[in-house]
C-alpha positions in Angstrom: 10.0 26.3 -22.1 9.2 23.1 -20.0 5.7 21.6 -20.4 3.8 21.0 -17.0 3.8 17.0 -17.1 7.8 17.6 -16.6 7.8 20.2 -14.4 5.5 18.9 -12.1 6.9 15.2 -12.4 9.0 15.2 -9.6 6.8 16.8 -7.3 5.5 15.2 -4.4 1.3 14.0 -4.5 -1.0 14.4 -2.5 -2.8 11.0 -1.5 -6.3 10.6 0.8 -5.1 8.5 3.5 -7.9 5.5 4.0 -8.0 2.0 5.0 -7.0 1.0 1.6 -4.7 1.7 -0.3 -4.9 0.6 -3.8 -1.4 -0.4 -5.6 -2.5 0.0 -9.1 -1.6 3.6 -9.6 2.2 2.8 -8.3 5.3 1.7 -9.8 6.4 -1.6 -8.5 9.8 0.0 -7.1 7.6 2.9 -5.5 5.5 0.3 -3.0 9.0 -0.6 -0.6 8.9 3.3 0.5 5.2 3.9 -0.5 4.3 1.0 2.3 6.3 2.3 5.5 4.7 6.4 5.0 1.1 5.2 4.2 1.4 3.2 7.4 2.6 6.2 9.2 0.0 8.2 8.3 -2.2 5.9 8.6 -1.5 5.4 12.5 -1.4 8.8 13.0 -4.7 9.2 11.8 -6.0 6.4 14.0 -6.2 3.5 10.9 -4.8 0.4 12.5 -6.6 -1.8 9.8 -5.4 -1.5 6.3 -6.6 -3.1 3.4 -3.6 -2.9 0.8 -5.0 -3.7 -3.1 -2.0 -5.7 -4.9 -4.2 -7.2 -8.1 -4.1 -10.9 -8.6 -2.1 -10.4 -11.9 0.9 -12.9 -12.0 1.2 -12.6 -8.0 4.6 -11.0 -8.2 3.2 -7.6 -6.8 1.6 -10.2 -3.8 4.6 -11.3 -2.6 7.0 -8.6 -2.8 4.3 -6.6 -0.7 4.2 -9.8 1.7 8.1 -10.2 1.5 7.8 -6.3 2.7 5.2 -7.3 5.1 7.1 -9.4 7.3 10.1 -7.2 7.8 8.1 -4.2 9.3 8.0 -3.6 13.0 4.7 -1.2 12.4 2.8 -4.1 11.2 1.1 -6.2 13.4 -0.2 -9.3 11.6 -1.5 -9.7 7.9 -4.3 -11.9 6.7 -4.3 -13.3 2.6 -6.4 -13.6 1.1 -8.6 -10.6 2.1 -11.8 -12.6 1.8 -14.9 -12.2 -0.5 -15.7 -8.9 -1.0 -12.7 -7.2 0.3 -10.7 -8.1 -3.0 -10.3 -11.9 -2.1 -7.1 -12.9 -3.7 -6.4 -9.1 -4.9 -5.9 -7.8 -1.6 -4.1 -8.5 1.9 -5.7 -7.0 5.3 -2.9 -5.6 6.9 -3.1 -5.0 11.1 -1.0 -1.9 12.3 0.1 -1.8 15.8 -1.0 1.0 18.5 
């Protein structure tokens, strides 16, 4: 008999779509396809501005989202650091197009 944590493993979760999305709960590998969708849904829910929560750790998480950032024709411009009180060096503003 399978336990629950591995049977429901590979199922898909359900995530409330905001204007931030906060990397901490994902796998580094997850954020290349975890970026593109949230952005989807977030334009089709009307977000264009979306603040994206990377951590200020050892910055590696930063600029793999950034690397990321710059190769997708959804975004529209990006602004580091995200400023005091929006995360500062924690967190990029990300600008979706229409």
């Amino acid at each position: 008999m399978a336990d629950d944590a591995t049977e429901n493993e590979n199922e898909p979760v359900e995530w409330p779509i905001t204007n931030e999305l906060d990397l901490h709960a994902f796998r580094p590998s997850e954020v290349s396809s975890l970026l593109p969708e949230y952005f989807l849904e977030c334009r089709k829910r009307g977000i264009f501005e979306v603040r994206v929560v990377h951590g200020k750790g050892t910055g590696a998480l930063r600029v793999g989202v950034h690397r990321l950032l710059e190769t997708m024709e959804e975004v529209a411009d990006w602004h580091w650091p995200a400023g005091q009180g929006s995360g500062g060096w924690g967190a990029t503003w990300v600008r979706l197009r229409r």
